[in-house]
PAVO-50947 format. One line per 4 residues: number of its first residue (from 1); for each residue y, z, x of N, C-alpha, C. Coordinates in steps of 0.05 Angstrom, whole numbers, plus 32768, in hexadecimal, padded with zeros to 4 digits. Example, Ala and Ser with C-alpha at 12.3 -4.5 7.8 and 13.67 -1.06 7.14 Angstrom:
BEGIN
1	7F8E:809C:8108:7FA6:809C:80F6:7FBE:809C:8108 | 7FD3:808E:8101:7FEB:808F:8111:8001:809D:8102
# end
This chain:
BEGIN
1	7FE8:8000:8011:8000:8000:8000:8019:8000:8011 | 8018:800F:802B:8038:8011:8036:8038:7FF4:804E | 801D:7FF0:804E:8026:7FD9:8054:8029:7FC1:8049 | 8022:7FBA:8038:802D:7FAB:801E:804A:7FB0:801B
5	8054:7FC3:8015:806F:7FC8:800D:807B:7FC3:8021 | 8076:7FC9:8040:807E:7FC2:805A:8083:7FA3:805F | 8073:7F8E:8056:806D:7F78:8056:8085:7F68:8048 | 8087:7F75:8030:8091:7F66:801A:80AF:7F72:8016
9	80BD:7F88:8029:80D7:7F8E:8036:80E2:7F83:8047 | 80CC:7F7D:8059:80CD:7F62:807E:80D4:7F4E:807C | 80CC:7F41:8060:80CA:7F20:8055:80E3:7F27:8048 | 80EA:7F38:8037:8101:7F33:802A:811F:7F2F:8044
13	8119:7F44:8054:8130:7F4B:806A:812D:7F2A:8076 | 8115:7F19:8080:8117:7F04:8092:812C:7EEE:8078 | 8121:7EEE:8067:8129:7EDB:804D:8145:7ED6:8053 | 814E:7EFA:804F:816D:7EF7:8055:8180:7EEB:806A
17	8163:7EF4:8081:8172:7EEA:8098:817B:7ECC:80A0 | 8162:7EC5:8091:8159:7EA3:808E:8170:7E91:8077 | 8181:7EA3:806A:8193:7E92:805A:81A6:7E8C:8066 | 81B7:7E74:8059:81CE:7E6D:8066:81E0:7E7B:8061
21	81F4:7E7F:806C:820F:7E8B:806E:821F:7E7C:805B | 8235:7E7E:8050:8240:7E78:8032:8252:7E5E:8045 | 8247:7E45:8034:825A:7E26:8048:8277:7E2F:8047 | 8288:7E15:8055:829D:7E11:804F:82AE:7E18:8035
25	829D:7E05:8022:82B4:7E04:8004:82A7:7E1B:7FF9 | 828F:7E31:7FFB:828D:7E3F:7FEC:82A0:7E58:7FF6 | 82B5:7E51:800D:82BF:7E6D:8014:82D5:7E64:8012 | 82E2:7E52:800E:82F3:7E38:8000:82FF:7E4A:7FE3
29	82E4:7E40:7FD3:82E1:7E4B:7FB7:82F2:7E67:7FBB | 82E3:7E74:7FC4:82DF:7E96:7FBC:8301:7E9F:7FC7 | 8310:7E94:7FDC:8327:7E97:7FE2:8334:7E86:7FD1 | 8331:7E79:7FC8:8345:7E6F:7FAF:833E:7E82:7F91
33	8326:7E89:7F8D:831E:7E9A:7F75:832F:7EB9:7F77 | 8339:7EC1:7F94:8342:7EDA:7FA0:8362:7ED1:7F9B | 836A:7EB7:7F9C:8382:7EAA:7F99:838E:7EA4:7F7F | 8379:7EA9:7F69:8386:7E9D:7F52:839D:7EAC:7F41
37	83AB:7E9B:7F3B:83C4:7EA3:7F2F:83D2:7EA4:7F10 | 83D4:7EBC:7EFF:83D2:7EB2:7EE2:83F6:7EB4:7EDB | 83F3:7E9D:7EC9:8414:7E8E:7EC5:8421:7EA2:7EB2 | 8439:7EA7:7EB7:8446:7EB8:7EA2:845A:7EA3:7E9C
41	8460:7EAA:7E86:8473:7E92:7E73:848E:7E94:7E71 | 849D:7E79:7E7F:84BA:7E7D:7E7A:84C9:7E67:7E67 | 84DF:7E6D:7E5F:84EA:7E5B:7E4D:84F1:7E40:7E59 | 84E2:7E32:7E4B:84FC:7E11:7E53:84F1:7E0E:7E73
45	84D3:7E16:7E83:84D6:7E0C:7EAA:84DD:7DFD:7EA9 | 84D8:7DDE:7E9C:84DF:7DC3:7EA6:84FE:7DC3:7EA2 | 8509:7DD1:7E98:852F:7DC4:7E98:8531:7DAE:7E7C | 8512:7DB1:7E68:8518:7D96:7E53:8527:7D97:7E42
49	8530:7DB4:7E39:853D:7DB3:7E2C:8560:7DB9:7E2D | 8568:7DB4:7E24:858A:7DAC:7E1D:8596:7DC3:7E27 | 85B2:7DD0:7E2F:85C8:7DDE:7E24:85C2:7DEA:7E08 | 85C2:7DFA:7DFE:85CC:7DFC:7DE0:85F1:7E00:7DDD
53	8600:7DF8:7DD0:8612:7DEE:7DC3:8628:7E09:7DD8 | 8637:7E00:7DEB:8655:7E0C:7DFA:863D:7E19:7E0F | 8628:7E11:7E14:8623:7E24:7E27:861D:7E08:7E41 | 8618:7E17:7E5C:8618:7E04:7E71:85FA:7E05:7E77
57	85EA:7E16:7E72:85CF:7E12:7E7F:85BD:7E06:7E6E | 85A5:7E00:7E79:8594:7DF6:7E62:857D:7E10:7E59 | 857B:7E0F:7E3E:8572:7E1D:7E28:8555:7E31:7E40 | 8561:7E4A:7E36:8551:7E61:7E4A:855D:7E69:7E5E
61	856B:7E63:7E6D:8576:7E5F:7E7E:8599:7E69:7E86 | 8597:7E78:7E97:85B5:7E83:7E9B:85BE:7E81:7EB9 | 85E1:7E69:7EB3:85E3:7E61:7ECA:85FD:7E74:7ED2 | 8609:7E75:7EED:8619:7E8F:7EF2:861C:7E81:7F06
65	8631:7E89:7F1C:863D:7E7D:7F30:8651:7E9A:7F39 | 8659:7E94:7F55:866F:7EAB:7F61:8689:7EA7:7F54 | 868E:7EB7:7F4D:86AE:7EB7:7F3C:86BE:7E9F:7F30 | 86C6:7E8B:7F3F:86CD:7E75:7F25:86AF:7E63:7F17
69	86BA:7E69:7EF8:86A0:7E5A:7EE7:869F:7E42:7EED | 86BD:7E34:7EF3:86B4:7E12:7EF7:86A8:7E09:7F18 | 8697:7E1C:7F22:869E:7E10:7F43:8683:7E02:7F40 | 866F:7E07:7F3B:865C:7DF4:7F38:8651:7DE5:7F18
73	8646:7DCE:7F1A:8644:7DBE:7EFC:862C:7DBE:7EFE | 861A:7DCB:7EEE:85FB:7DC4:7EE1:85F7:7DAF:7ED5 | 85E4:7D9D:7ED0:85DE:7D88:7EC0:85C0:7D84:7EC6 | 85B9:7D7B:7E9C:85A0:7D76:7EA0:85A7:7D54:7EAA
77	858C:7D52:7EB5:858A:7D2D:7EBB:8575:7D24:7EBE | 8574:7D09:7EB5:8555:7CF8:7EAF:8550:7CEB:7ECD | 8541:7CF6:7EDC:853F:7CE5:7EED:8523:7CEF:7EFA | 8519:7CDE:7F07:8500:7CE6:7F10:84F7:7CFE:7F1C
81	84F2:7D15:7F06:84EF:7D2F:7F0E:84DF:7D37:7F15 | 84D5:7D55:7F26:84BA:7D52:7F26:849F:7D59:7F17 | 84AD:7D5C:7EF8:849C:7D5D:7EE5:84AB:7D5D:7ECA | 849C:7D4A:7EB1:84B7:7D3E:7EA0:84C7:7D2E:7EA7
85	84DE:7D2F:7E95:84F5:7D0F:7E99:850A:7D18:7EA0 | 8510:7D35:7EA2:8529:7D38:7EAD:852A:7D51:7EC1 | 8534:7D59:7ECE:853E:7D72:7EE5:8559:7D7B:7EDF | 8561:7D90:7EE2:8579:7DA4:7EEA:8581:7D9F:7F05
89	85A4:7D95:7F09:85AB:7D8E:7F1C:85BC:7DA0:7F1D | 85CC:7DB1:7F39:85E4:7DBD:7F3B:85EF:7DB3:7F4E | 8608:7DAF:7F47:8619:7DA9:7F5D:8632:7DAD:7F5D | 8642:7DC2:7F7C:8655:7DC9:7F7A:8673:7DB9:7F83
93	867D:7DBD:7F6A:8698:7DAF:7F70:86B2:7DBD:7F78 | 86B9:7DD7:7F7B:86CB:7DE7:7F91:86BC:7DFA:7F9F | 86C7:7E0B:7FAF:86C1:7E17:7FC7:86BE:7E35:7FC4 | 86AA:7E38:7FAD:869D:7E4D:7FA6:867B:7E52:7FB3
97	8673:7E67:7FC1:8663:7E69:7FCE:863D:7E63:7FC0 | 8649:7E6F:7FAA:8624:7E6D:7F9F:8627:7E65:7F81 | 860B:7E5E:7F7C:8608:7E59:7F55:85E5:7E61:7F53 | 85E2:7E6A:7F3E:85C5:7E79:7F37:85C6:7E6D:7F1A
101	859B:7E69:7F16:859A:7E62:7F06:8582:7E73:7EF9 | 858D:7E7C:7EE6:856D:7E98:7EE1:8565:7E9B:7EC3 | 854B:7EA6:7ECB:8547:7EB4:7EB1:853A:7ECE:7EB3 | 853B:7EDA:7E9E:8538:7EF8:7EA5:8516:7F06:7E8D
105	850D:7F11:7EA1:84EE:7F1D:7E86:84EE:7F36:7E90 | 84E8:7F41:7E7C:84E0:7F60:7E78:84D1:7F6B:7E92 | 84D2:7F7C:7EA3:84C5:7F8C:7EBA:84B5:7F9E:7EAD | 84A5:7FAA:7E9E:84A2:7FB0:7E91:8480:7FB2:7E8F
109	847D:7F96:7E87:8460:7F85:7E84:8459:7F73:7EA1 | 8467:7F7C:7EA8:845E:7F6F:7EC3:845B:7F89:7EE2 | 845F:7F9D:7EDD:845F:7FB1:7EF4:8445:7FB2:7EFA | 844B:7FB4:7F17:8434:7FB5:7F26:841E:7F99:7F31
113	8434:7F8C:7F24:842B:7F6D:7F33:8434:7F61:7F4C | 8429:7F4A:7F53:8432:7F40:7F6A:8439:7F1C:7F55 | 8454:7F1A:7F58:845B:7F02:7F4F:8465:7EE7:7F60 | 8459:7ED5:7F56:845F:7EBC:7F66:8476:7EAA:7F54
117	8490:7EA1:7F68:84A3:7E95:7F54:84A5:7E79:7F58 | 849D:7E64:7F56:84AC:7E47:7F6C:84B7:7E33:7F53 | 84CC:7E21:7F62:84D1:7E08:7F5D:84CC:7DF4:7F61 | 84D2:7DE6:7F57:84C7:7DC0:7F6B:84FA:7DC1:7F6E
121	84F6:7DB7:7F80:8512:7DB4:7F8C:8514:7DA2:7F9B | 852D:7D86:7F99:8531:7D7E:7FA3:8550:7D7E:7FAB | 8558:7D7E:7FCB:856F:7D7B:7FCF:857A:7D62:7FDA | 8594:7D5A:7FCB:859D:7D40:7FD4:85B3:7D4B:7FED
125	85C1:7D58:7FF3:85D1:7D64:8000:85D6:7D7F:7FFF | 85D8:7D8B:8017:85DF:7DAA:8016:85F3:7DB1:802E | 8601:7DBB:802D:8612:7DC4:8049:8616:7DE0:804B | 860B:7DF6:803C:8605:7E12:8045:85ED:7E17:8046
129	85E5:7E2F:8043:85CE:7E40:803E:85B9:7E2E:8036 | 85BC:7E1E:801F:85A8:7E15:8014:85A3:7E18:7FFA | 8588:7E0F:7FE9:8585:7E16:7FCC:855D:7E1B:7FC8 | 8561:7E2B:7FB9:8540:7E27:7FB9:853C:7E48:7FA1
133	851F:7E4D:7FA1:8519:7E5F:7F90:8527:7E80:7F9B | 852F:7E88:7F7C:8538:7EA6:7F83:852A:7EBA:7F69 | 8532:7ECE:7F72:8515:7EEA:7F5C:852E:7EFE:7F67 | 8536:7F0E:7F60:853C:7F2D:7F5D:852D:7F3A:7F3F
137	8520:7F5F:7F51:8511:7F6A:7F3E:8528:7F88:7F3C | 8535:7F87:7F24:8545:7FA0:7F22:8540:7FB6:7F0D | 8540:7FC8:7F1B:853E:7FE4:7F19:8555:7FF9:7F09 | 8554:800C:7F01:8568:801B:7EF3:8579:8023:7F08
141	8576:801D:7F1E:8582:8026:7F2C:8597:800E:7F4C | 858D:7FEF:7F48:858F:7FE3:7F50:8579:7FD0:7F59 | 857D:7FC1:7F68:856A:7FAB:7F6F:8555:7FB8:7F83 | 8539:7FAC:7F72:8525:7FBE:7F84:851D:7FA9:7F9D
145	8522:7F91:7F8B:8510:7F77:7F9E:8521:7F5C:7F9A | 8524:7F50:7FB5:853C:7F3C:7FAD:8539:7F25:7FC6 | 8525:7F0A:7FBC:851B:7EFE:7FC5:8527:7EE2:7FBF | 8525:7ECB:7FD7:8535:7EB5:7FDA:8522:7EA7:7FEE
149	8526:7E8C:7FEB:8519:7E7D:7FFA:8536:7E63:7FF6 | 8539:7E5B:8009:854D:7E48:8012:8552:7E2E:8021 | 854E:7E18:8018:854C:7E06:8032:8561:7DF0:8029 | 8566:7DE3:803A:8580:7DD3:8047:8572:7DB2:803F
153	855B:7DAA:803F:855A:7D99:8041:8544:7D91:802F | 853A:7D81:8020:851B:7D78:801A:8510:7D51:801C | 84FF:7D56:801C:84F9:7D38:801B:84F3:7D33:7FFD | 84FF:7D2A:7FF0:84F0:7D22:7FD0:84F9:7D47:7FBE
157	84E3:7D4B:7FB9:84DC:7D5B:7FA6:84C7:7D6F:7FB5 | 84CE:7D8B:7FBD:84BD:7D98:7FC9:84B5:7DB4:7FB6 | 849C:7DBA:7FB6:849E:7DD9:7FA7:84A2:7DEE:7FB9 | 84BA:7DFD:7FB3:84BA:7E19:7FC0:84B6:7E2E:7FAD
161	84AE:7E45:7FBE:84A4:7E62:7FB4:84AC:7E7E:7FBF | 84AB:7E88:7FAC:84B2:7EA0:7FB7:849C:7EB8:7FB3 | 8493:7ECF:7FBB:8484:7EE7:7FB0:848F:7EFE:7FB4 | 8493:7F13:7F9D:848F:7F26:7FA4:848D:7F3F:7F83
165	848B:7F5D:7F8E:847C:7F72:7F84:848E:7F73:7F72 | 8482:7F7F:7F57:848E:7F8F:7F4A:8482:7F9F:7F39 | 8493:7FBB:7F45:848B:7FDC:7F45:8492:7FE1:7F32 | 8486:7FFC:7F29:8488:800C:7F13:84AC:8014:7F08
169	84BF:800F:7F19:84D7:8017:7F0E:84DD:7FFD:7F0E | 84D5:7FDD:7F0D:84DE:7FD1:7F02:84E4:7FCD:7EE7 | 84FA:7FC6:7EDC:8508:7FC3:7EBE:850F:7FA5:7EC2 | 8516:7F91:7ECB:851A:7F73:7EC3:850D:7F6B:7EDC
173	8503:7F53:7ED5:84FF:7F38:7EF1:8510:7F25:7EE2 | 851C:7F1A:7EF6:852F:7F0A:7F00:8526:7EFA:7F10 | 8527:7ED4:7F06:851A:7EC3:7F16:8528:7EA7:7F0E | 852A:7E95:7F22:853A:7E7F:7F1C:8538:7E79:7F3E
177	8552:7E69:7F3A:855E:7E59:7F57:857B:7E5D:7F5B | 857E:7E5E:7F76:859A:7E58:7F84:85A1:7E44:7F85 | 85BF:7E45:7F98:85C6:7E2F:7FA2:85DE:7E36:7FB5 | 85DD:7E3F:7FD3:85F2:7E3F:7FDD:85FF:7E38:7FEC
181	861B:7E2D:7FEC:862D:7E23:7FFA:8627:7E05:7FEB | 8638:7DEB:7FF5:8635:7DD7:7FE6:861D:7DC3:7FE4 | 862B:7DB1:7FD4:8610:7D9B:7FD6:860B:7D99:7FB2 | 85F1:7D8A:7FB0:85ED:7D84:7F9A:85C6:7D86:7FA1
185	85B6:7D8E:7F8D:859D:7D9A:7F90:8593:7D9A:7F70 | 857B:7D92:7F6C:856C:7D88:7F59:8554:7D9B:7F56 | 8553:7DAF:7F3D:8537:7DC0:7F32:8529:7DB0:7F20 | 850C:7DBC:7F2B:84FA:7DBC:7F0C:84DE:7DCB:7F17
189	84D9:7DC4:7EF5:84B4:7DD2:7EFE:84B4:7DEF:7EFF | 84C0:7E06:7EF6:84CC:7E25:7EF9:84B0:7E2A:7EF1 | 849F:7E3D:7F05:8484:7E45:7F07:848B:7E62:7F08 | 8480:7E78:7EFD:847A:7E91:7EF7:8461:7E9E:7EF6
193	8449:7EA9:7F0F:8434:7EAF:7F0D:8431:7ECA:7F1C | 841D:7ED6:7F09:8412:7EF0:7F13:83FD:7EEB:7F30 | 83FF:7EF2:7F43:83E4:7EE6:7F5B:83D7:7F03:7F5A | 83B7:7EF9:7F53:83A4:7F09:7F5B:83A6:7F1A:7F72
197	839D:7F37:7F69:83A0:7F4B:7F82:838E:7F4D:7F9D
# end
């Protein structure tokens, strides 16, 4: 009997030894399955829909700029976007430093996540800082988390991203795009995801 049971422990242990090791795409898989990301929902990402009636942004959407209202001009436009028929264009016409484009969700239902923000962005010209995805996560007490990604230049239509936490004293997320110093710069595609822990 114990060697029977001895036997049929030996064979199991060689069996193991004798399997393959997990290929390429099955460790592929399992780091993308460790990767997956679930979408939280924002108003209007693509930019399709309109202004509603005296306002400058398009529908969801709240546009803001450094102290004079007229220094940069929003507009929706049909042009080869990178998803849908039209994109959100900003571009500044006096010598006001920044313009933001956001929307804001409850902190609330989202604490304790790790959030992923990006755009598809294209820039036709820039001569400061740059334009690309921005997130601030605020607190009763001020900004807990206040994230920016920025670039000067793109070829076409590029997606940028941003990540980051938000803690138990978060009360709003705050997520959209910049734009600073001049130039003229083209959004779409506004992505909002929870990434697996």
């Amino acid at each position: 009997m114990r060697i029977a049971l001895f036997c049929l422990v030996a064979a199991a242990a060689m069996a193991a030894c004798a399997a393959d090791p997990p290929s390429a795409d099955a460790r592929a898989a399992k780091a993308e399955e460790k990767n997956q990301s679930r979408a939280v929902a924002l108003n209007n990402p693509g930019f399709e829909k309109a202004p509603r009636k005296s306002e400058r942004c398009p529908e969801g959407w709240h546009c803001t700029m450094h102290s004079d209202p007229d220094s940069f001009v929003f507009r929706i436009e049909a042009l080869d976007g990178a998803q849908g028929k039209q994109a959100l264009c900003v571009e500044r016409v006096t010598h006001e430093p920044w313009a933001l484009v956001t929307q804001a969700l409850p902190g609330a239902s989202l604490h304790g996540t790790k959030l992923r923000f990006s755009l598809s962005v294209r820039i036709d010209r820039a001569d400061g800082a740059g334009a690309g995805p921005w997130a601030v996560v605020h607190g009763a007490t001020g900004n807990l988390v206040h994230e920016e990604r920025l670039l000067t230049a793109t070829k076409g239509w590029e997606r940028i991203a941003v990540e980051f936490p938000v803690g138990a004293q978060a009360q709003i997320v705050e997520v959209g795009a910049t734009m600073q110093g001049g130039g003229r710069v083209c959004f779409d595609e506004a992505r909002l995801e929870i990434r697996a822990p």
